[in-house]
C-alpha positions as CSV (number, residue, x, y, z in Angstrom):
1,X,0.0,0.0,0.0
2,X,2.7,2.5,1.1
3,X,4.5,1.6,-2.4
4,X,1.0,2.5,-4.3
5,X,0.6,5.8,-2.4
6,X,4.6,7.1,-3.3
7,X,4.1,6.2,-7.1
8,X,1.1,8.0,-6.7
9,X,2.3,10.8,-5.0
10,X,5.5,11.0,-7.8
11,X,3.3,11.0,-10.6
12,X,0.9,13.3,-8.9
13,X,4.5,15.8,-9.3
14,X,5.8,15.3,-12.3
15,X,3.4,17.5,-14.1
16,X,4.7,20.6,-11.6
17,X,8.1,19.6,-12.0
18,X,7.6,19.0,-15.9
19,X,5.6,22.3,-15.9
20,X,8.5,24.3,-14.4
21,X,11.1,22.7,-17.0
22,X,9.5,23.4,-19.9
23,X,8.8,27.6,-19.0
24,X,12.6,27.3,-17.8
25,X,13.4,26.1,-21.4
26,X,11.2,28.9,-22.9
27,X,14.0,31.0,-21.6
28,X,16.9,29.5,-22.9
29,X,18.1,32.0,-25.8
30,X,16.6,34.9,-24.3
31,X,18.3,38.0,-22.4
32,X,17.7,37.0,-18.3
33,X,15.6,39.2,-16.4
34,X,17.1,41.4,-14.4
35,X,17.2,41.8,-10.7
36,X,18.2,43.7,-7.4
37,X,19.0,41.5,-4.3
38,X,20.8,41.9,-0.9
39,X,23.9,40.5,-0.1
40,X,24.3,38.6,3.0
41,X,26.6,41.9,4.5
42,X,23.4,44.1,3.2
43,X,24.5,45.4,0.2
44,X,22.8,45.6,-2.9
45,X,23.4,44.4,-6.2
46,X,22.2,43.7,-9.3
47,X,22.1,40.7,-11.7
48,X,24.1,43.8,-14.5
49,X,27.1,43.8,-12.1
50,X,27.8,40.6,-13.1
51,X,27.4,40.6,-16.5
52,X,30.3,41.6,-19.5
53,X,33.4,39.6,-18.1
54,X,32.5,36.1,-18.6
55,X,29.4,33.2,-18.2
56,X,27.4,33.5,-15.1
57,X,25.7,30.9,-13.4
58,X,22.9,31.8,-11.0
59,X,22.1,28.4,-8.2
60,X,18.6,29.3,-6.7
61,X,18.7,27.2,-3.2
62,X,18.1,26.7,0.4
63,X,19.5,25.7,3.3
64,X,16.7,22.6,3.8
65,X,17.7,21.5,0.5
66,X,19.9,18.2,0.4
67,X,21.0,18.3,-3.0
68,X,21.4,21.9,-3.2
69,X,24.1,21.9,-0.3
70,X,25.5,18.9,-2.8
71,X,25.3,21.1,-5.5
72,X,26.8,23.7,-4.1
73,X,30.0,22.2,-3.1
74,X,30.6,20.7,-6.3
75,X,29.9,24.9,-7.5
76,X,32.6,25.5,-5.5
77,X,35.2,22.9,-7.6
78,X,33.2,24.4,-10.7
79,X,34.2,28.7,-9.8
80,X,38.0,27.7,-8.3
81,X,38.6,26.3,-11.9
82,X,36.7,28.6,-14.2
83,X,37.0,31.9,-12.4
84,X,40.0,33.1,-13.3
85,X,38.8,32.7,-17.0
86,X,36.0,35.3,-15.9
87,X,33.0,32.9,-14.5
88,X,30.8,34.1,-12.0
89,X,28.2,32.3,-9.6
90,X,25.9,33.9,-7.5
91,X,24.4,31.4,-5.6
92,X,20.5,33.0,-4.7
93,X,18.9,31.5,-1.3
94,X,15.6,31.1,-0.9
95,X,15.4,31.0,2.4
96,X,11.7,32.6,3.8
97,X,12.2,34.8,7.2
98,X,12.0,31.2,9.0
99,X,14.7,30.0,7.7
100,X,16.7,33.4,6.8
101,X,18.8,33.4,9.6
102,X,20.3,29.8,9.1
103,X,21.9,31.3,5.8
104,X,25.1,33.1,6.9
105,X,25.9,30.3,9.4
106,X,24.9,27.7,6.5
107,X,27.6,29.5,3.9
108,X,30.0,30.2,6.6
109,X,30.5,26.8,7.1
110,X,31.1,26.2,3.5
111,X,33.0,28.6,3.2
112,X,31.9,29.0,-0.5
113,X,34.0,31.9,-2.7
114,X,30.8,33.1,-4.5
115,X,28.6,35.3,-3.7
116,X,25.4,34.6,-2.2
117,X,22.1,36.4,-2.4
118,X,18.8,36.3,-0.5
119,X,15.5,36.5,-2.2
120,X,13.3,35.6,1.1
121,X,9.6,36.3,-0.6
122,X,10.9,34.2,-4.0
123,X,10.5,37.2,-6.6
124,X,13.4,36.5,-8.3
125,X,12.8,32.9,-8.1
126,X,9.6,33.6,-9.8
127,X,10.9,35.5,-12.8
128,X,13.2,32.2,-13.7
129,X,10.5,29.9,-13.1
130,X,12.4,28.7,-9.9
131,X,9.5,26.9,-8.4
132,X,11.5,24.1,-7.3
133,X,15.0,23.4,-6.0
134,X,17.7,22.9,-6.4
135,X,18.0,25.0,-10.1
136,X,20.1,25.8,-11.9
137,X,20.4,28.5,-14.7
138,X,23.7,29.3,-17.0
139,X,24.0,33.0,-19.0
140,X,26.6,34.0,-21.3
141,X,28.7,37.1,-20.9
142,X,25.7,39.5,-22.5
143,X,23.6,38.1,-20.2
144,X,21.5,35.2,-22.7
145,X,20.0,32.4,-20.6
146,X,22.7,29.1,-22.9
147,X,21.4,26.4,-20.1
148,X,19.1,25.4,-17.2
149,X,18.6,22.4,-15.1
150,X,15.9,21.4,-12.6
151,X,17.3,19.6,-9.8
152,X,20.9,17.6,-9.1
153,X,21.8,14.5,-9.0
154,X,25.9,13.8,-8.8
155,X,27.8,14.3,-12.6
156,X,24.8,17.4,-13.2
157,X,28.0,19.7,-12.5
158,X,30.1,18.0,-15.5
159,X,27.1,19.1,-18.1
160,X,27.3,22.6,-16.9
161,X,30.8,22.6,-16.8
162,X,31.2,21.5,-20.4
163,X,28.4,24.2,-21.4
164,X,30.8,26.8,-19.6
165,X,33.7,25.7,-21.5
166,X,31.7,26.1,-24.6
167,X,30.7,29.7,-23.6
168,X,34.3,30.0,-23.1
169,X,35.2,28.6,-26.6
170,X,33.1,31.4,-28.4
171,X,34.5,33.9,-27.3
């Protein structure tokens, strides 16, 4: 019975999660929308700071989140060996005003070399489709959405590496 009720339950999802792919994919090839979020020292910046040097690659997460943690740390491997070549990654947390305050412990801990952003009420989220985590969205220099990815499972980071090194390779 307990089998019967979690297929349920996962097919039940994979229209949402289907859902959220495909208006993610309606992106891909067009410019990213552009934001203004809070950094966790309580600055402000803006997703145009970032663009014009190299590829960015925004990570929407949370500190519940498993796989984004996962995700994150294999981010890390991903900005020590591209950065230097001009990659960026701003990792954007999720977090709600319950959870808010776990986030500068969470990263500390990491002690992850990107920068992290907070979007606690999800607006940003919303304008990439981010209705599910961990996701995952790759822009070119100009600021064109090249890639995104729904979820992470381990070997997801060697797909986005490869599209940064094409991003890399065409200019």
């Amino acid at each position: 019975m307990k089998s019967i009720l979690i297929i349920l339950f996962l097919v039940s999802l994979s229209p949402i999660l289907f859902a959220q792919e495909g208006n993610a994919k309606k992106l891909e090839g067009r410019k990213a929308p552009d934001f203004k979020l809070e950094t966790m020292d309580g600055d402000y910046v803006q997703l145009s700071d970032y663009l014009g040097k190299g590829p960015v690659l925004i990570a929407f997460w949370a500190t519940w989140c498993k796989p984004c943690a996962e995700e994150l740390t294999e981010f890390k491997k991903t900005y020590k060996e591209f950065e230097p070549k001009g990659l960026k990654i701003v990792a954007i947390s999720i977090d709600n005003e319950k959870t808010a305050s776990k986030v500068k412990p969470f990263v500390k801990s990491r002690d992850y070399p990107f920068d992290i952003l907070l979007d606690p009420n999800s607006d940003v989220a919303r304008k990439y489709y981010a209705y599910n985590i961990p996701y995952s969205v790759l822009l070119d220099k100009n600021g064109t959405i090249v890639y995104s990815h729904l979820g992470y499972m381990k070997g997801n980071e060697l797909t986005i590496n490869k599209k940064i090194e094409e991003i890399f390779k065409e200019n």
